[in-house]
NUKOLDREN-447715 format. One record per residue (C-alpha): residue number from 0; residue in one letter; x, y, z. Coordinates in pm, 1 decimal. Layout:
N
(NUM; 'A'; (X; Y; Z));
...
***
This chain:
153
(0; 'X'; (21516.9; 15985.8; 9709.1));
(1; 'X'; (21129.0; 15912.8; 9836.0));
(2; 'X'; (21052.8; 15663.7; 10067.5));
(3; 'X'; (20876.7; 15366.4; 9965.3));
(4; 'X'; (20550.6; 15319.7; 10189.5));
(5; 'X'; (20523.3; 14918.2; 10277.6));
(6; 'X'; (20174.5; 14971.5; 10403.9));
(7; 'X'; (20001.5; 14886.9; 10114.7));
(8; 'X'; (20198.8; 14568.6; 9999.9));
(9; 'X'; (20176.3; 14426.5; 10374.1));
(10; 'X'; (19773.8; 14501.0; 10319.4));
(11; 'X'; (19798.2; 14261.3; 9949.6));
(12; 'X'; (20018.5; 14009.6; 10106.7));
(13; 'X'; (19941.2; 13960.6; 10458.3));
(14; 'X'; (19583.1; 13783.7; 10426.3));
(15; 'X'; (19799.4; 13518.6; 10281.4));
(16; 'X'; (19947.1; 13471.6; 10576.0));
(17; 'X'; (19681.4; 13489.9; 10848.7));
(18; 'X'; (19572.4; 13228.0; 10579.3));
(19; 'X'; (19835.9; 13020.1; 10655.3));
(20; 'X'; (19856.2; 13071.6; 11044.8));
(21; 'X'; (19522.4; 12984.9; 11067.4));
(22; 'X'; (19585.9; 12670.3; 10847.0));
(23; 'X'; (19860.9; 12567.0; 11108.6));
(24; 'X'; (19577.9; 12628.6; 11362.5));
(25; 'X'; (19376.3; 12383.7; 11243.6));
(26; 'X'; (19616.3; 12176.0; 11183.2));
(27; 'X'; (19765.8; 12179.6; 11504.5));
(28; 'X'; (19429.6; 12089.5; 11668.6));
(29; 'X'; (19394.0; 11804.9; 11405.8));
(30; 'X'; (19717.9; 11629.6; 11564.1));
(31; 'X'; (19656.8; 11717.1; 11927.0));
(32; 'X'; (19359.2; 11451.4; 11876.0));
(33; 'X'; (19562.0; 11178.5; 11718.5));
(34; 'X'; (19579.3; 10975.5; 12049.5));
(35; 'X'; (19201.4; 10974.4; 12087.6));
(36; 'X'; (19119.6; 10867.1; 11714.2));
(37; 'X'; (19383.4; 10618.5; 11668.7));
(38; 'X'; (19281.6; 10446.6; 12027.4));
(39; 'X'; (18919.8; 10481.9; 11937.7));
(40; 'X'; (18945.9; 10369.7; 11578.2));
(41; 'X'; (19253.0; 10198.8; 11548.6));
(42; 'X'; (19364.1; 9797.4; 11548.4));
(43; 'X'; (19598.9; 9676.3; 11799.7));
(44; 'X'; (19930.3; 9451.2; 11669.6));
(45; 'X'; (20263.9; 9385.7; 11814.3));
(46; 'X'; (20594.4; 9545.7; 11635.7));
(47; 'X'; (21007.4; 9488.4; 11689.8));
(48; 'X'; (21167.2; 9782.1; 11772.7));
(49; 'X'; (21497.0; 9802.7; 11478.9));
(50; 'X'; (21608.8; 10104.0; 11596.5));
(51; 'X'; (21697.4; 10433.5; 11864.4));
(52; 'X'; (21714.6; 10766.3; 11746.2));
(53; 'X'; (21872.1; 11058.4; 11914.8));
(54; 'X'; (21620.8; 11352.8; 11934.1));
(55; 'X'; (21766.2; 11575.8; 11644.8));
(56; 'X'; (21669.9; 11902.0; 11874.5));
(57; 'X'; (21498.5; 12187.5; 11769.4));
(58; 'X'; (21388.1; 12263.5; 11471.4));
(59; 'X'; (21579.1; 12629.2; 11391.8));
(60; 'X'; (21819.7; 12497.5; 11721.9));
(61; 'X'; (22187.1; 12404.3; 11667.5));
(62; 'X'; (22202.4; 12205.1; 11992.7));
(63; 'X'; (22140.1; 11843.6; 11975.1));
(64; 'X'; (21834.4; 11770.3; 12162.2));
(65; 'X'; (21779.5; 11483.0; 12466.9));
(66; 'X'; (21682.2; 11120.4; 12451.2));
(67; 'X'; (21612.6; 10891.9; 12230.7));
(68; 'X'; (21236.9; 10735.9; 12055.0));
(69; 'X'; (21188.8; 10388.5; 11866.8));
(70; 'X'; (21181.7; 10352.2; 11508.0));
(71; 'X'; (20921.1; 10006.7; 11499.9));
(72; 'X'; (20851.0; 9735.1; 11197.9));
(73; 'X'; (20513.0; 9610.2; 11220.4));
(74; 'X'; (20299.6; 9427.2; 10992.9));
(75; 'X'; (19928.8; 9470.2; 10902.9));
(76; 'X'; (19676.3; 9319.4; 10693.8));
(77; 'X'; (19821.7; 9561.4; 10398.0));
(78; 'X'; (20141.5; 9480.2; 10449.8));
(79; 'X'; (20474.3; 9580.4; 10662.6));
(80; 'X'; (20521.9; 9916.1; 10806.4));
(81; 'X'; (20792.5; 10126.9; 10976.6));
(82; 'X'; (20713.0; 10393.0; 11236.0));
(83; 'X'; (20920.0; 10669.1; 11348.0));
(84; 'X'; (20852.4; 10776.2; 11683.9));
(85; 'X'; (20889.8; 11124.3; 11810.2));
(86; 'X'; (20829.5; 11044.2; 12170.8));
(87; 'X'; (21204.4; 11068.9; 12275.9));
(88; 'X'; (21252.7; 11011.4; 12605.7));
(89; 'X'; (21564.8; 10971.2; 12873.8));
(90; 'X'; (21664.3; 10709.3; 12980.2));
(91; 'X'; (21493.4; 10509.1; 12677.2));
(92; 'X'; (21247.1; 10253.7; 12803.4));
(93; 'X'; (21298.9; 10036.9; 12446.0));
(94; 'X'; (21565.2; 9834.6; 12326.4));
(95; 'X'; (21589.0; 9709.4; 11953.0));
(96; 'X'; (21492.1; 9347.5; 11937.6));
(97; 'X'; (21209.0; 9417.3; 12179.9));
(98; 'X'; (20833.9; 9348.6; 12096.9));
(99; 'X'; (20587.3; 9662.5; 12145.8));
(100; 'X'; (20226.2; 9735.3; 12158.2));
(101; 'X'; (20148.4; 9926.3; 11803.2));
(102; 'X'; (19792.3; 10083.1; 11742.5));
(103; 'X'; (19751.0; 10209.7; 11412.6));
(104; 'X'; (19456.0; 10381.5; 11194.9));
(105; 'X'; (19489.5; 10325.0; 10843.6));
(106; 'X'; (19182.7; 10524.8; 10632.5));
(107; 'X'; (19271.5; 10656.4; 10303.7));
(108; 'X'; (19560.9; 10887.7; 10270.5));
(109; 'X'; (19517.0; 10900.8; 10674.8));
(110; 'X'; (19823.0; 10690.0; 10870.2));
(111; 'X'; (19881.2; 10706.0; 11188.4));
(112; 'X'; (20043.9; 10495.1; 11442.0));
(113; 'X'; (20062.6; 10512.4; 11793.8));
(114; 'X'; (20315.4; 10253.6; 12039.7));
(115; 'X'; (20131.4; 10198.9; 12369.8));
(116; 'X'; (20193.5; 10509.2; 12619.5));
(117; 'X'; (20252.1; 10736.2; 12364.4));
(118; 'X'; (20154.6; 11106.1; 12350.8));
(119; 'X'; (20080.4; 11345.1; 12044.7));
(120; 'X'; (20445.0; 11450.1; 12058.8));
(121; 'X'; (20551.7; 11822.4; 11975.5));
(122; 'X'; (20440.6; 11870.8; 11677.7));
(123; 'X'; (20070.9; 12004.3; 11756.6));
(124; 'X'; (20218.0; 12266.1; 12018.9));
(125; 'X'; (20467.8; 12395.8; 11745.9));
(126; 'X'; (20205.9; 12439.1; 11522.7));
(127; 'X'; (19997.4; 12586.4; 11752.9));
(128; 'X'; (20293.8; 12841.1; 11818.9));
(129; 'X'; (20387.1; 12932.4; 11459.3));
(130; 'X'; (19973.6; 12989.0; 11373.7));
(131; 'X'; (19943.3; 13201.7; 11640.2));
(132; 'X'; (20217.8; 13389.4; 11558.8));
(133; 'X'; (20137.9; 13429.4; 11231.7));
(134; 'X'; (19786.3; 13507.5; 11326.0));
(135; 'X'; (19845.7; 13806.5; 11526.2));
(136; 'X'; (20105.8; 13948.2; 11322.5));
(137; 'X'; (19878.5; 13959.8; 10984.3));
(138; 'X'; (19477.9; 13954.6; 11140.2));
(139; 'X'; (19532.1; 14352.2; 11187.0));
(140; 'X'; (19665.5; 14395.2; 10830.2));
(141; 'X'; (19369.2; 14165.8; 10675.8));
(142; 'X'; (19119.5; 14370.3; 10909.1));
(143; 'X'; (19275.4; 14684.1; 10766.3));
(144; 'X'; (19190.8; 14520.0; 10405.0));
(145; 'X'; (18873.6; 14413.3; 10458.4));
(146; 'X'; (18767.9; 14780.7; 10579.6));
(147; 'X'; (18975.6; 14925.5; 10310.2));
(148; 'X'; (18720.5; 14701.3; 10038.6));
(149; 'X'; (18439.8; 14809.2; 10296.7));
(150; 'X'; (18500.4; 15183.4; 10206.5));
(151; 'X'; (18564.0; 15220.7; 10590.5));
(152; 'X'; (18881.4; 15407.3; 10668.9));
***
């Protein structure tokens, strides 16, 4: 029996994924600015916290995860909205009932929402783990490629 060689189907399919880990990348840079657009560009309102959620923990964990963020009805111009915090914290600083500080920027497809004292949360530094990741496990394999096309060996 001959031994298959995966060198030259990891050269065809990893570009597509330094693709995509440099997608996340940019993406994860994107949302690490979200506090300084929304309080540059965004409108201030007041919301009622109507719920606490438990941190659901990692993502690929199986442990549940500490604290607890705000889930906040507020209204704009447009209408009413609901935001889901991600900013869990221990002990919880909110209660439901309770009024809160909402800043939100609203521009197309664009929404995001911000409660006063509230970070990016984890999602940019995720991202920014899985694109690098994925970057430097397929940027040799699409540099192979491209000197493969080149006629370089």
């Amino acid at each position: 029996m001959k031994k298959m060689n995966p060198l030259p189907y990891l050269t065809q399919v990893m570009p597509l994924v330094a693709l995509v880990g440099t997608y996340l990348l940019i993406i994860a840079y994107d949302k690490s600015k979200i506090v300084e657009r929304v309080t540059s560009k965004g409108i201030k309102t007041v919301g009622t916290v109507v719920e606490i959620r438990q941190n659901p923990g990692e993502l690929f964990g199986s442990k549940e995860g500490e604290g607890q963020a705000p889930v906040v009805d507020f209204v704009t111009k447009n209408g009413s909205h609901r935001h889901y915090s991600t900013h869990y914290q221990t002990p919880s600083p909110y209660q439901v009932g309770q009024k809160v500080e909402v800043c939100y920027y609203f521009y197309k497809s664009i929404r995001e929402v911000l409660l006063a004292n509230e970070g990016a949360g984890t999602l940019p530094k995720t991202l920014f783990r899985w694109g690098i990741a994925l970057c430097l496990i397929s940027y040799p394999f699409l540099i192979k490629k491209l000197m493969l096309l080149g006629g370089v060996n």
